[in-house]
Residue, then its C-alpha position, 0 to 999 in steps of 0.5 A: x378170474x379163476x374159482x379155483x387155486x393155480x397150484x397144479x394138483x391143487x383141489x382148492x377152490x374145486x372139491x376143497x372149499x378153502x379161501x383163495x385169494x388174489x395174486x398181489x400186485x406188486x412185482x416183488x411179491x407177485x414173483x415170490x408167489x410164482x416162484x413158490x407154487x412153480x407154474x412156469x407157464x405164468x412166468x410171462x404173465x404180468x402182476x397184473x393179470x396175475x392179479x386179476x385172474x389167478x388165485x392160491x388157496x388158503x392151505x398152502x399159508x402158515x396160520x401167521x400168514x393170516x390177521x387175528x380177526x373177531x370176524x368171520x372173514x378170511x384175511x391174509x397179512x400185508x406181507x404173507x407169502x404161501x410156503x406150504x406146498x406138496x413138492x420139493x420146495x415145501x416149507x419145513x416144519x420145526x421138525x426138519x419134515x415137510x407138512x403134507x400140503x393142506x395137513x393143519x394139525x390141532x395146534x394149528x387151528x387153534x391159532x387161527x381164529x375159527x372162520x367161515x368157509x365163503x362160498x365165493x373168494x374174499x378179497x386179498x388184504x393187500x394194499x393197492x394205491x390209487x394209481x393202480x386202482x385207476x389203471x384197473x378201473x380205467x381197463x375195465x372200461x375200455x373193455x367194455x368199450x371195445x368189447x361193444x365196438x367190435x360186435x357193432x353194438x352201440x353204447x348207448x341209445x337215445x331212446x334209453x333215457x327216455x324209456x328208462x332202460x339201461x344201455x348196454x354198456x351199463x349192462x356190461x358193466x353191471x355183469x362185471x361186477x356182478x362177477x367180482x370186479x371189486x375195483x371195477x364196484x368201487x371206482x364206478x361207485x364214485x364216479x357214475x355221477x360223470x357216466x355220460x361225459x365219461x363214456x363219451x370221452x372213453x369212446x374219443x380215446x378209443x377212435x384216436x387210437x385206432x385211427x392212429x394206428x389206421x394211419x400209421x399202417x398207411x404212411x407205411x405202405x405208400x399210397x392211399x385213395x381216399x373216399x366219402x360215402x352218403x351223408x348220415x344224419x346223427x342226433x339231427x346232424x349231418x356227418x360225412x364218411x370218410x374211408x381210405x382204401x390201400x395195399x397193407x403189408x400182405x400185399x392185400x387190399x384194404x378199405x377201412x373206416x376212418x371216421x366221420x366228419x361234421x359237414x355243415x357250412x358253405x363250399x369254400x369254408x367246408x372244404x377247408x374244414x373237411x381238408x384240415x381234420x383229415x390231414x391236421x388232425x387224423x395226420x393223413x398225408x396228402x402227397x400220398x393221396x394218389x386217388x379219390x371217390x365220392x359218393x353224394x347226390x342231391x343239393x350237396x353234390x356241389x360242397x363236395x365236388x368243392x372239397x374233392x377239388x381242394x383234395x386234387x390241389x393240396x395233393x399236387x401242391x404237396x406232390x411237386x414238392 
């Protein structure tokens, strides 16, 4: 998010505390803005980012561009469009001559009912539905979820709860705010009621999603080996590793995560199990599966030399096909 307004040259925001105010959301109208202030270099940018991280400042808008307000607040018309700027494609006033950006004349400001300057942006007045609100919401979040998942740091941790602590997503999340995410306030309001079940289910999304991509980039490059490591207990539940090592494109070897795997039940009916989620589930394709490594010790060894040979069947089921 900027704190100062996108024309070049422009000191709104900085030395100048005038109003600024977001970019509008919808394509038409967003496109009329660049196109006025001239910033080529955003003209790749999509409404949206424009949205969230740009901003133009109250001098380049003719005082009709603005709501009569008793208030105090500064609020631009649904439809407003900048048109004062200091360049060749500046407005022109009723005399045929350009006003000098960030000029207002007497008659100007007695048009505009008096208003304070903010000491931080106020919010455009542009209509947004719902549906981009969820969008955006929706962004934010999994921003955050892969924000924390890239750095290794978890989410959340039972021992929060019970000490009464934020976790560290809602930390994130707080920042955010803190930092003038208006939709990311709104929309959290509302739904942080249904944080836990919420956040799991982001964290669910996120994995496939990256897991299919995983995959995805295997089926591409051929063969794969496929490994377990020891079993982890989360949460007084036991849970099988399951990696995938191959070549990717750069002609490189890979070991990457793949996910973790319930692992409770006796030999014959966990190997099924554990066979079904890698292959029905997570789409690996076993006639590829031309190696595998195991690592267990201890009373489930035998569950896993169950599996590793169910592994060696299905694979050569598939291959001979």
């Amino acid at each position: 998010m900027r704190g100062h307004c996108a024309v070049q040259n422009c000191s709104g925001g900085k030395s100048d505390s005038q109003p600024l105010f977001r970019f509008p959301l919808e394509s038409e109208r967003c496109k009329q803005w660049l196109d006025k202030c001239q910033r080529e270099d955003l003209n790749d940018k999509p409404a949206d980012q424009l949205y969230k991280y740009e901003r133009l400042c109250g001098k380049h808008f003719q005082p009709s561009a603005f709501v009569d307000s008793e208030g105090q607040s500064v609020v631009l018309k649904d439809d407003a469009v900048p048109t004062i700027f200091d360049s060749p494609a500046t407005a022109q006033t009723s005399h045929g001559k350009r006003k000098e950006a960030g000029k207002v004349d007497e008659k100007d400001i007695k048009g505009r009912k008096k208003m304070k300057k903010p000491d931080t942006e106020p919010a455009s007045n542009t209509p947004v539905s719902e549906e981009d609100e969820n969008r955006e919401y929706l962004k934010s979040l999994f921003e955050i979820v892969l924000l924390l998942g890239g750095n290794n740091i978890p989410p959340t941790d039972p021992e929060d709860e019970h000490e009464n602590r934020q976790s560290n997503f809602q930390a994130l999340l707080e920042y955010r705010i803190h930092s003038g995410d208006e939709t990311l306030r709104k929309k959290w309001d509302e739904n942080k009621e249904k944080f836990p079940e919420e956040l799991k289910n982001l964290i669910e999304v996120c994995e496939q999603y990256i897991r299919g991509k995983l995959v995805e980039e295997v089926q591409q490059n051929g063969h794969f080996s496929l490994l377990t490591d020891e079993l982890v207990i989360i949460s007084g539940e036991m849970f099988l590793p399951f990696f995938v090592r191959f070549v990717d494109k750069s002609n490189c070897q890979r070991e990457s995560f793949l996910g973790l795997v319930p692992f409770s039940g006796d030999e014959d009916v966990l190997a099924e199990k554990l066979l079904a989620e890698i292959t029905e589930k997570w789409g690996l394709k076993m006639e590829q599966c031309k190696g595998q490594a195991h690592s267990c010790s201890g009373t489930h060894s035998s569950k896993i030399k169950k599996f590793a040979a169910k592994v060696t069947e299905n694979s050569q089921q598939q291959y001979s096909v």
